[in-house]
TIVO-2410 file (N, C-alpha, C; in nm, 3 decimals):
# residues 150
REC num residu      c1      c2      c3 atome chaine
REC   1      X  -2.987  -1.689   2.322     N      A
REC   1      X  -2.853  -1.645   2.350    CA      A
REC   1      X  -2.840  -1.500   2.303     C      A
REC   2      X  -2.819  -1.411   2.372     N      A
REC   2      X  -2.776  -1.261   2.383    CA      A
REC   2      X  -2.636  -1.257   2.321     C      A
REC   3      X  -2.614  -1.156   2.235     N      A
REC   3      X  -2.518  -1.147   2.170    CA      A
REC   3      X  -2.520  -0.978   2.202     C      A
REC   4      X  -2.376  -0.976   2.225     N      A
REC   4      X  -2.322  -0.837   2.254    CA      A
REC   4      X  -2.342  -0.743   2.171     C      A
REC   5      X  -2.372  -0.639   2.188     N      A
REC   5      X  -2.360  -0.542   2.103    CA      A
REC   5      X  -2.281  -0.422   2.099     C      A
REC   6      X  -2.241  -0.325   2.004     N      A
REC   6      X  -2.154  -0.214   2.043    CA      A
REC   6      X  -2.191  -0.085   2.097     C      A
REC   7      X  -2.133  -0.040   2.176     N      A
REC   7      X  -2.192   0.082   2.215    CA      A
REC   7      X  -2.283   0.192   2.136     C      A
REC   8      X  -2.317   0.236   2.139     N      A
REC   8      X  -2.332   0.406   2.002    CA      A
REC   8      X  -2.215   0.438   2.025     C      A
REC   9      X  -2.129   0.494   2.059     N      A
REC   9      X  -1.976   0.550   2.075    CA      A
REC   9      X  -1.914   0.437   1.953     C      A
REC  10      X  -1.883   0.327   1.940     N      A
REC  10      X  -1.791   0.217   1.970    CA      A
REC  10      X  -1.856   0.220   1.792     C      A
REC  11      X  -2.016   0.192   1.790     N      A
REC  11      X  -2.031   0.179   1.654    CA      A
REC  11      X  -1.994   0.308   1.521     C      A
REC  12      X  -2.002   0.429   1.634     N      A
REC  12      X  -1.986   0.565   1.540    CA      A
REC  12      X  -1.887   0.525   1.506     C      A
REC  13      X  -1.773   0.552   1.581     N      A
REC  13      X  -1.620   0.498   1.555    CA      A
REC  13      X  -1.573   0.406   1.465     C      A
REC  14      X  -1.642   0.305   1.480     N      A
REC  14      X  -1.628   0.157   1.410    CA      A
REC  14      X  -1.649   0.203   1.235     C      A
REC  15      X  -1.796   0.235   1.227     N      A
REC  15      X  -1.870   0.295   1.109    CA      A
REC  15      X  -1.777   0.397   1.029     C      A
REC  16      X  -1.741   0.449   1.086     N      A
REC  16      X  -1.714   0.575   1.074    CA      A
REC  16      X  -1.524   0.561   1.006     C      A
REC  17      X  -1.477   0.492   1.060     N      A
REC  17      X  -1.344   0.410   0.997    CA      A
REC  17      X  -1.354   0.393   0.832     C      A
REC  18      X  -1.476   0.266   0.855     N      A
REC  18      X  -1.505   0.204   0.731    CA      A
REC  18      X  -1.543   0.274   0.627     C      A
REC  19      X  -1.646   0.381   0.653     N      A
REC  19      X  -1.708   0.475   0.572    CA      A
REC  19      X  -1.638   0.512   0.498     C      A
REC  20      X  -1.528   0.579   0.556     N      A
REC  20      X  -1.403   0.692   0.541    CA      A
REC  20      X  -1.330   0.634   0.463     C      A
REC  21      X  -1.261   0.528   0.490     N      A
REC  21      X  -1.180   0.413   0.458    CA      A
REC  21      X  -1.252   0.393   0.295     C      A
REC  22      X  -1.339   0.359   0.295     N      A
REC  22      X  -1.390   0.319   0.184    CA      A
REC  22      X  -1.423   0.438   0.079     C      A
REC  23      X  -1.441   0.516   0.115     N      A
REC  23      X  -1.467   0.656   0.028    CA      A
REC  23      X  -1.320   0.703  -0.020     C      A
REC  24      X  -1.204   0.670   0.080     N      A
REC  24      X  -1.063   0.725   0.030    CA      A
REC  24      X  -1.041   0.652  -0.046     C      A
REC  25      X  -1.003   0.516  -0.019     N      A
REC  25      X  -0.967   0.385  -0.098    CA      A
REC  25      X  -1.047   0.426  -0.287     C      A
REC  26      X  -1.152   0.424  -0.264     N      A
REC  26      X  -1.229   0.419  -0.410    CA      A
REC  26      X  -1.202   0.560  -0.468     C      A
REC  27      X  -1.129   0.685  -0.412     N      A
REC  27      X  -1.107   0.850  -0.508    CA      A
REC  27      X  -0.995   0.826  -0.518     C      A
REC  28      X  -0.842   0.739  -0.435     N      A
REC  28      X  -0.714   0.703  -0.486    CA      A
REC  28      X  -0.741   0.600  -0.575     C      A
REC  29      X  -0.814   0.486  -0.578     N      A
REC  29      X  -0.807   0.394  -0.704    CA      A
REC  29      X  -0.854   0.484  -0.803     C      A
REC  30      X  -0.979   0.561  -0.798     N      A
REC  30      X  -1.026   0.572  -0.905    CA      A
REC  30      X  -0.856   0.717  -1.007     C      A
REC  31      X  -0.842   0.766  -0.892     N      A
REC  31      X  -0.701   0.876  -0.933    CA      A
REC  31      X  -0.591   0.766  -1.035     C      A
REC  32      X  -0.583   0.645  -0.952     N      A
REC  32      X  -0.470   0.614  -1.031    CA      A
REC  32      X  -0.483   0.534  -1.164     C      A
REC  33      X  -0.639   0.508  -1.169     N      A
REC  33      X  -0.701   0.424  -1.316    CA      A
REC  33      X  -0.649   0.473  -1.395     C      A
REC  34      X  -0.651   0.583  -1.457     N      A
REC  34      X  -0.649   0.657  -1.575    CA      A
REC  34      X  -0.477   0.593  -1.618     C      A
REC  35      X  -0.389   0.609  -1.502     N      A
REC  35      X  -0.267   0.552  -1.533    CA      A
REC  35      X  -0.268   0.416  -1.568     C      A
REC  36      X  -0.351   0.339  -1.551     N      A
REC  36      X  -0.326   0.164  -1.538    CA      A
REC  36      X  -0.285   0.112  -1.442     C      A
REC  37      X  -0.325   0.124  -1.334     N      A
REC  37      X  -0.233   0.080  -1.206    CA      A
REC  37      X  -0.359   0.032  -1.108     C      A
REC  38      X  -0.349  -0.066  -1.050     N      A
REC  38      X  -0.494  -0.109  -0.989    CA      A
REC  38      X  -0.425  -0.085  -0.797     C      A
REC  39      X  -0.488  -0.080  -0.699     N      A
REC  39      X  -0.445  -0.043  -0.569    CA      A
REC  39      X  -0.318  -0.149  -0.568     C      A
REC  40      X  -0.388  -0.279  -0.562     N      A
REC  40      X  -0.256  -0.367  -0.544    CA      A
REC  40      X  -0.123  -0.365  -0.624     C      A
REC  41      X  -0.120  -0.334  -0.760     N      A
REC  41      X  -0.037  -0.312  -0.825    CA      A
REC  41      X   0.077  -0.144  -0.768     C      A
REC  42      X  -0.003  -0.084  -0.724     N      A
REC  42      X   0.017   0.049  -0.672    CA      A
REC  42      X   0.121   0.026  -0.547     C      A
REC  43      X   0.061  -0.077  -0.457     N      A
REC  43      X   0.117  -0.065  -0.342    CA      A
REC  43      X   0.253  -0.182  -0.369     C      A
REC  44      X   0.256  -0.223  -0.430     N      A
REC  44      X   0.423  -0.318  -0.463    CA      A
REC  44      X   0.505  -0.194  -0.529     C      A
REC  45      X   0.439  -0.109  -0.636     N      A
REC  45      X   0.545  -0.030  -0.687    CA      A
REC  45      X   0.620   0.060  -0.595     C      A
REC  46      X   0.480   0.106  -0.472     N      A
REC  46      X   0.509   0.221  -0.381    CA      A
REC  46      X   0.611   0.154  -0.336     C      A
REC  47      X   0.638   0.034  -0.263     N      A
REC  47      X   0.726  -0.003  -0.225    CA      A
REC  47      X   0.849  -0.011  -0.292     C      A
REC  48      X   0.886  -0.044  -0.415     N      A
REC  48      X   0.997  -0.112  -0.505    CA      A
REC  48      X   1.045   0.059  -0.527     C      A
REC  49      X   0.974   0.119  -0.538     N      A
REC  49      X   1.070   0.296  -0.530    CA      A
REC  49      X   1.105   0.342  -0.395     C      A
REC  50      X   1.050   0.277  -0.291     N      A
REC  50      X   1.095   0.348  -0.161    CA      A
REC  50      X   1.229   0.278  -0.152     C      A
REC  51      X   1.219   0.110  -0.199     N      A
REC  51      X   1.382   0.071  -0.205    CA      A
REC  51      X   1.469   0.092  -0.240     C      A
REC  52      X   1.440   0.201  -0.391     N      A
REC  52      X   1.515   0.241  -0.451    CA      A
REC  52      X   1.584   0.154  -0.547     C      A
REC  53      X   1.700   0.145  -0.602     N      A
REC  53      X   1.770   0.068  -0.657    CA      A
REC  53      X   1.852  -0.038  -0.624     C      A
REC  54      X   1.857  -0.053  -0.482     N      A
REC  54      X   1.881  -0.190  -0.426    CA      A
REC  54      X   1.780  -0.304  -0.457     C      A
REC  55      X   1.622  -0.257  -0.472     N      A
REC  55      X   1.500  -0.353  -0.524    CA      A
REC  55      X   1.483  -0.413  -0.347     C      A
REC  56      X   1.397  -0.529  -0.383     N      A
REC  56      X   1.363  -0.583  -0.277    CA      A
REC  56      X   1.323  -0.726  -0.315     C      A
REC  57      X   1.338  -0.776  -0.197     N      A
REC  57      X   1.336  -0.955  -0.265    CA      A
REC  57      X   1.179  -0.967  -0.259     C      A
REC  58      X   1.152  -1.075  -0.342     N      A
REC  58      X   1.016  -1.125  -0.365    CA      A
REC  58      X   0.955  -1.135  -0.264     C      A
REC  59      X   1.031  -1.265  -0.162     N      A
REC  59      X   0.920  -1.299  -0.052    CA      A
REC  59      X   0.905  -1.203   0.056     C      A
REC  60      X   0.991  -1.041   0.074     N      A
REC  60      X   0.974  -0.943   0.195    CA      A
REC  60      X   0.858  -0.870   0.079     C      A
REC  61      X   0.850  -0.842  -0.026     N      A
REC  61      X   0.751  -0.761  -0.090    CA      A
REC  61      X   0.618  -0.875  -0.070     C      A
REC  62      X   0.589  -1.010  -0.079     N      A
REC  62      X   0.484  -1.054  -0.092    CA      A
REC  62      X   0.421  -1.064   0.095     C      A
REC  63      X   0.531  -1.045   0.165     N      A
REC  63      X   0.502  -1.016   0.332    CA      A
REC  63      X   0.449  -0.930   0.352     C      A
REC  64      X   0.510  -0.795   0.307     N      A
REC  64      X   0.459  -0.630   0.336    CA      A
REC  64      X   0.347  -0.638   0.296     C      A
REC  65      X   0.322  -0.640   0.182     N      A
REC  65      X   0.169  -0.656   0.129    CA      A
REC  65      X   0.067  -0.765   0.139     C      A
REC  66      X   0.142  -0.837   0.246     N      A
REC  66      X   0.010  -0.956   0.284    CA      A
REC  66      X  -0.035  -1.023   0.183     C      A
REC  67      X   0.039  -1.074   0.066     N      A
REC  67      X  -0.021  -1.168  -0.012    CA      A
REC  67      X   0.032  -1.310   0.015     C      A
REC  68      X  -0.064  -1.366  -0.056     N      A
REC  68      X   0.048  -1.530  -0.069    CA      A
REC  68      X   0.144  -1.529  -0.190     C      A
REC  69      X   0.213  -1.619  -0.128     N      A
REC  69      X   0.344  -1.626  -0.264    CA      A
REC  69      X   0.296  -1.631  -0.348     C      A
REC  70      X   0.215  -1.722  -0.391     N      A
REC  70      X   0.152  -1.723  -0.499    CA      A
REC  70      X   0.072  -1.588  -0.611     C      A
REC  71      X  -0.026  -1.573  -0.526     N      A
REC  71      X  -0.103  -1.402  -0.536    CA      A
REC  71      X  -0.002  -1.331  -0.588     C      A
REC  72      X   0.123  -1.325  -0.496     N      A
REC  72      X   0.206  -1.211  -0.568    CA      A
REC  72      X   0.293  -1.229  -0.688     C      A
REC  73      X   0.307  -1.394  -0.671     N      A
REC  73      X   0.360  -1.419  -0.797    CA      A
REC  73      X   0.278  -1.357  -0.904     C      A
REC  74      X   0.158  -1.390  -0.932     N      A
REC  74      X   0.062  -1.339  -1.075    CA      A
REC  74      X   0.080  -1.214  -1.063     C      A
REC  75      X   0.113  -1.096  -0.977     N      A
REC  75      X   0.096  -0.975  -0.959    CA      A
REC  75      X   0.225  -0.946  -1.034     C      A
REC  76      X   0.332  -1.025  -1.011     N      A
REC  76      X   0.466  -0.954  -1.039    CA      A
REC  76      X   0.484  -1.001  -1.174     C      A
REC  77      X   0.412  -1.087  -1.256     N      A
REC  77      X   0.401  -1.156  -1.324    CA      A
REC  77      X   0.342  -1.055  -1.453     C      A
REC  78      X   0.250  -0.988  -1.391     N      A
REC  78      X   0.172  -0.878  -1.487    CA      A
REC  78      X   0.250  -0.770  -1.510     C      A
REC  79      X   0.309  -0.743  -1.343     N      A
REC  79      X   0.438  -0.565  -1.382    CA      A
REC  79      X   0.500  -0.635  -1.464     C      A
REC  80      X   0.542  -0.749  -1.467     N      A
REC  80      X   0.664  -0.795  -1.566    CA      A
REC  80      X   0.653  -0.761  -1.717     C      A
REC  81      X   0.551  -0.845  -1.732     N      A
REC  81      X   0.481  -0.799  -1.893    CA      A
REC  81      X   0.492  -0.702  -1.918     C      A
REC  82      X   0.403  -0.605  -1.834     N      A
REC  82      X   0.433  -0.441  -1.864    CA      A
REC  82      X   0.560  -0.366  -1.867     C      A
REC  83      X   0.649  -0.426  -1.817     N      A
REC  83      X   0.776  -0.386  -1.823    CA      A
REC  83      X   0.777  -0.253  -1.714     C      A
REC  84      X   0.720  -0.269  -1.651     N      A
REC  84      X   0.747  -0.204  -1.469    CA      A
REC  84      X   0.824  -0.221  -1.412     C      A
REC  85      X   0.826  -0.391  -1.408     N      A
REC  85      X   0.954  -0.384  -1.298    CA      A
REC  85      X   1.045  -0.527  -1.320     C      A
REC  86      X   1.153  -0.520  -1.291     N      A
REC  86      X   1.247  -0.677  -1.370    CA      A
REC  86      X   1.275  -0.775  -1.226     C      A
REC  87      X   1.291  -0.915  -1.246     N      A
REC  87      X   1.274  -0.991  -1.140    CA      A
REC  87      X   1.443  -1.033  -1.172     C      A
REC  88      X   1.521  -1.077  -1.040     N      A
REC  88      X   1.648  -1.117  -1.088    CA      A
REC  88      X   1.712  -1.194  -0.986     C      A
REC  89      X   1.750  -1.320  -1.012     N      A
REC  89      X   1.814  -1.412  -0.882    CA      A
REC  89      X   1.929  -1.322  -0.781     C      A
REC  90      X   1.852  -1.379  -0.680     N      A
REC  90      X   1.913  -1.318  -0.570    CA      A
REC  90      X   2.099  -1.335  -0.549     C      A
REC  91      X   2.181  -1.182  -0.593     N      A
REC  91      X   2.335  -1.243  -0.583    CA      A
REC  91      X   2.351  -1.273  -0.449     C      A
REC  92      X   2.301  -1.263  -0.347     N      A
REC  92      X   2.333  -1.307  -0.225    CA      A
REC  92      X   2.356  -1.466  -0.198     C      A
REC  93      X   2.208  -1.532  -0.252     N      A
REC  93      X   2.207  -1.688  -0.222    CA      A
REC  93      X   2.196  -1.745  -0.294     C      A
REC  94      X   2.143  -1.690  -0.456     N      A
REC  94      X   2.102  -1.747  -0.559    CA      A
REC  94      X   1.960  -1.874  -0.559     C      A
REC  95      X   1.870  -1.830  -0.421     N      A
REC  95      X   1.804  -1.893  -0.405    CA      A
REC  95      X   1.632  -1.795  -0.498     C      A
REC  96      X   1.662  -1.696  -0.395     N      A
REC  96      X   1.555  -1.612  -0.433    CA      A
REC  96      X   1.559  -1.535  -0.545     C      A
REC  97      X   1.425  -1.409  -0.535     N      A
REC  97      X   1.409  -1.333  -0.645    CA      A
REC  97      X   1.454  -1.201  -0.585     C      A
REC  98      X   1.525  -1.102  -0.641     N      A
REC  98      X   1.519  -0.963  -0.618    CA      A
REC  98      X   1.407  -0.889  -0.703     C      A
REC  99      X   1.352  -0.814  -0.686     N      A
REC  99      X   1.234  -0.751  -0.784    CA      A
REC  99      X   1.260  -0.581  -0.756     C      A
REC 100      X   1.327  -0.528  -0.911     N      A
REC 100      X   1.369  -0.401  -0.940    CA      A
REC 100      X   1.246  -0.363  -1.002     C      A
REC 101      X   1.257  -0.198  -0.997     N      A
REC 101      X   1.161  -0.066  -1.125    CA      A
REC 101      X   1.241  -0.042  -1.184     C      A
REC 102      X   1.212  -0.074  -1.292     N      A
REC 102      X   1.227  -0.059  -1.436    CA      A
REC 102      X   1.224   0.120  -1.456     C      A
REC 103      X   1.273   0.165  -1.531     N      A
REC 103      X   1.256   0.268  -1.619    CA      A
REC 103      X   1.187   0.362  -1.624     C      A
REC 104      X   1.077   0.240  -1.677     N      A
REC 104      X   0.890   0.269  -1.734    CA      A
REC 104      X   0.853   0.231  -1.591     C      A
REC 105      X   0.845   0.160  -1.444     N      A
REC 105      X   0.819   0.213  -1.357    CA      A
REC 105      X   0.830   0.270  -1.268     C      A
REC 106      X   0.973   0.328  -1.270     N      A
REC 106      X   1.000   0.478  -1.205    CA      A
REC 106      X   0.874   0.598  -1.274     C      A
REC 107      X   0.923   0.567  -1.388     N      A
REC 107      X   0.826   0.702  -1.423    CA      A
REC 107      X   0.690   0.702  -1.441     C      A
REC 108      X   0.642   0.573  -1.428     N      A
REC 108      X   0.488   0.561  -1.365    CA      A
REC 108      X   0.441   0.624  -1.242     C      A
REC 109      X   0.580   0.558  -1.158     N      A
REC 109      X   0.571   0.569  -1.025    CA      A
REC 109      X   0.564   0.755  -0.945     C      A
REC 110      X   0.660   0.788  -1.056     N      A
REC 110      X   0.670   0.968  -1.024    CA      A
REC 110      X   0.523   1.035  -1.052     C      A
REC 111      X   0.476   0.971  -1.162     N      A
REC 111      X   0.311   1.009  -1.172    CA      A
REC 111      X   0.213   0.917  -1.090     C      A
REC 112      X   0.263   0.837  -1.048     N      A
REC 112      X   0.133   0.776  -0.926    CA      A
REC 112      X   0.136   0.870  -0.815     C      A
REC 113      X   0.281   0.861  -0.749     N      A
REC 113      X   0.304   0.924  -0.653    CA      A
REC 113      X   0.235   1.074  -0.667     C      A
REC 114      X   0.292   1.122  -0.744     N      A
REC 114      X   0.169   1.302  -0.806    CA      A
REC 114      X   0.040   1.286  -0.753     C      A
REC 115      X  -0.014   1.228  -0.842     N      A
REC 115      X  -0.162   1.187  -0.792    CA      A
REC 115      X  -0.213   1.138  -0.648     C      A
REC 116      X  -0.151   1.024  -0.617     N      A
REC 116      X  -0.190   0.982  -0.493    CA      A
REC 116      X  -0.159   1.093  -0.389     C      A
REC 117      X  -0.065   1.167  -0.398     N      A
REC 117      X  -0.030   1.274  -0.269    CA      A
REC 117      X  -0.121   1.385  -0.312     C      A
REC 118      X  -0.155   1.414  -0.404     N      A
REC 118      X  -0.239   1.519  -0.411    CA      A
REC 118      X  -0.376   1.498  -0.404     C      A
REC 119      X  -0.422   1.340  -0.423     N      A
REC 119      X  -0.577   1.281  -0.364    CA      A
REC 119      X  -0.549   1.328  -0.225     C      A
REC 120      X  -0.445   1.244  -0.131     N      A
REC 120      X  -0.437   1.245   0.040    CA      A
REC 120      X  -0.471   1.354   0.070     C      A
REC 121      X  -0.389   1.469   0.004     N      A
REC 121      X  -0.395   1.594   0.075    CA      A
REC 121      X  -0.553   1.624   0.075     C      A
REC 122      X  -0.601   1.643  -0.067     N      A
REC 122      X  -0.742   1.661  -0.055    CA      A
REC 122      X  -0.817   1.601   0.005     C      A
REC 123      X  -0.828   1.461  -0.020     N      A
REC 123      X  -0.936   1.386   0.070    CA      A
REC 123      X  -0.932   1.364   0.248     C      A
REC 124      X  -0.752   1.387   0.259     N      A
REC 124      X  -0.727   1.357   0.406    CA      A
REC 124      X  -0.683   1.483   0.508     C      A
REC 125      X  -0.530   1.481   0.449     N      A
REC 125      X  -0.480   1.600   0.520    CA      A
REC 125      X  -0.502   1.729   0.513     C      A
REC 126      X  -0.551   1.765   0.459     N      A
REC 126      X  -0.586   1.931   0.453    CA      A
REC 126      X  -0.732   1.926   0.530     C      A
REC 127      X  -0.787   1.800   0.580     N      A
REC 127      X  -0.897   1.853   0.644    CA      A
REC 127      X  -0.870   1.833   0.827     C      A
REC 128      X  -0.768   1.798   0.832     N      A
REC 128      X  -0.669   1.725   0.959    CA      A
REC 128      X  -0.578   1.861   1.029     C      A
REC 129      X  -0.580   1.857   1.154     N      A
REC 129      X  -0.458   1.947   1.216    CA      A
REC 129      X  -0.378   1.859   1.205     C      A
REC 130      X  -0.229   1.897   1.286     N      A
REC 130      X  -0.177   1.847   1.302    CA      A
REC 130      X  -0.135   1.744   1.442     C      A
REC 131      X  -0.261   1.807   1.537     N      A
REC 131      X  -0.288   1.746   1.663    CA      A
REC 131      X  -0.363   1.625   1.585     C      A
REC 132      X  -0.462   1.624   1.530     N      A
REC 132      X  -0.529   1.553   1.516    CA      A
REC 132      X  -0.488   1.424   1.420     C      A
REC 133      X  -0.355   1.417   1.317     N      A
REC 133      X  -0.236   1.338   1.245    CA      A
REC 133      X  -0.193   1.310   1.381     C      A
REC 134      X  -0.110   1.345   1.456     N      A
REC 134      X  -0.048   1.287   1.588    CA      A
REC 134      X  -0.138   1.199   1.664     C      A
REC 135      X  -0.242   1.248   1.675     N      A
REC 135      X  -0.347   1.165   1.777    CA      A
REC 135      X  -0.397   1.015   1.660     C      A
REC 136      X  -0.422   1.021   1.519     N      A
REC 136      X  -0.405   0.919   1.448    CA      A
REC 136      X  -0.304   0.844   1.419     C      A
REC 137      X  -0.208   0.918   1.425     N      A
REC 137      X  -0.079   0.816   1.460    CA      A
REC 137      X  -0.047   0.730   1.559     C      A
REC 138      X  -0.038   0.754   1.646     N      A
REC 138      X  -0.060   0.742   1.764    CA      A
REC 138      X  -0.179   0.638   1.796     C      A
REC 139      X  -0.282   0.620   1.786     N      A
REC 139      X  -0.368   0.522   1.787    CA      A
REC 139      X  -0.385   0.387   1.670     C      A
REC 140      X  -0.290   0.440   1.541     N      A
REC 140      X  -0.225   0.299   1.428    CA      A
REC 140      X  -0.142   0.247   1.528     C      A
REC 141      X  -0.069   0.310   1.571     N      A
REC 141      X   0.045   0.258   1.650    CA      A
REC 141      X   0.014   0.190   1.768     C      A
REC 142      X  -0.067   0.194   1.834     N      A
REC 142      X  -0.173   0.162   1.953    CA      A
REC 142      X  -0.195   0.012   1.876     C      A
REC 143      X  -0.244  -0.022   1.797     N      A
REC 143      X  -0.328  -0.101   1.731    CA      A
REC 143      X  -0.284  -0.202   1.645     C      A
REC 144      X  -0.081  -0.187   1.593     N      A
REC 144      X   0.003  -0.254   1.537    CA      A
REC 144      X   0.031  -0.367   1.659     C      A
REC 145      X   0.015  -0.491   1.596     N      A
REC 145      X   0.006  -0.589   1.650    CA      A
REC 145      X   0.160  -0.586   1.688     C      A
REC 146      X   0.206  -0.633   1.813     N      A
REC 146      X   0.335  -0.603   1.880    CA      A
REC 146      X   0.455  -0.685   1.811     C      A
REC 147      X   0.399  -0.825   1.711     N      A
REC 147      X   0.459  -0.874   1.644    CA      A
REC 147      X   0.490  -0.832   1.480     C      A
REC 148      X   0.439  -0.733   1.449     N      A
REC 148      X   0.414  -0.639   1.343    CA      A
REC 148      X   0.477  -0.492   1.345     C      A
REC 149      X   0.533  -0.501   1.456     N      A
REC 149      X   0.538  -0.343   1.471    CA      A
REC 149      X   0.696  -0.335   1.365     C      A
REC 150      X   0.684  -0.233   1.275     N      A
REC 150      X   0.807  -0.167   1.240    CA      A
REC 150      X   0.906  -0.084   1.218     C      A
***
């Protein structure tokens, strides 16, 4: 049985994602170590400051970030300890959790954010036109599953 293979085009491309992908991923984790902040921990806070002070409920933060309830429970479980970020019944239904930044993770967050935008620029955008951001945009967007799109 013959099994398909990818073009040379299709594999550069393919390769070439991952490579990249993986070389950025590991100079932003390694940027934000020094703070204490591991990627996953990173990407709930990124979020809980873009909400600002309204916060965001548990189960839309454990959606965005593709975890299971669970997973994110232990995650929110750890900011908690650290006193990052405070969990608080939902005044809407009193069913759920709202999950606020704390204080101490705003001002984590003002120094993650530092760092992480000044990795991107280096590792990403400053080597990018701006045709070439549009044409990557543009092809995420291509590629957001139509039930995903936001």
């Amino acid at each position: 049985m013959a099994t398909e293979r990818l073009s040379e085009l299709e594999d550069a491309a393919w390769r070439g994602f991952l490579v990249t992908h993986d070389r950025i991923w590991r100079e932003i984790e390694a940027g934000l170590a020094p703070l204490g902040v591991s990627m996953a921990e990173y990407s709930v806070l990124a979020l809980l400051g873009e909400a600002g002070r309204k916060g965001m409920r548990m189960s839309e933060l454990a959606q965005e970030r593709l975890m299971s309830s669970g997973g994110f429970t232990r995650l929110a479980d750890r900011l908690e300890r650290r006193g990052l970020i405070e969990r608080r019944r939902s005044a809407e239904d009193g069913r759920g959790f709202e999950v606020y930044l704390t204080k101490e993770g705003r001002a984590l967050m003002r120094k993650a954010w530092r760092r992480q935008h000044g990795d991107l620029r280096r590792l990403f955008f400053d080597r990018l036109g701006d045709d070439d951001l549009e044409t990557l945009a543009a092809i995420w967007t291509r590629l957001t599953p139509p039930d995903d799109a936001r």
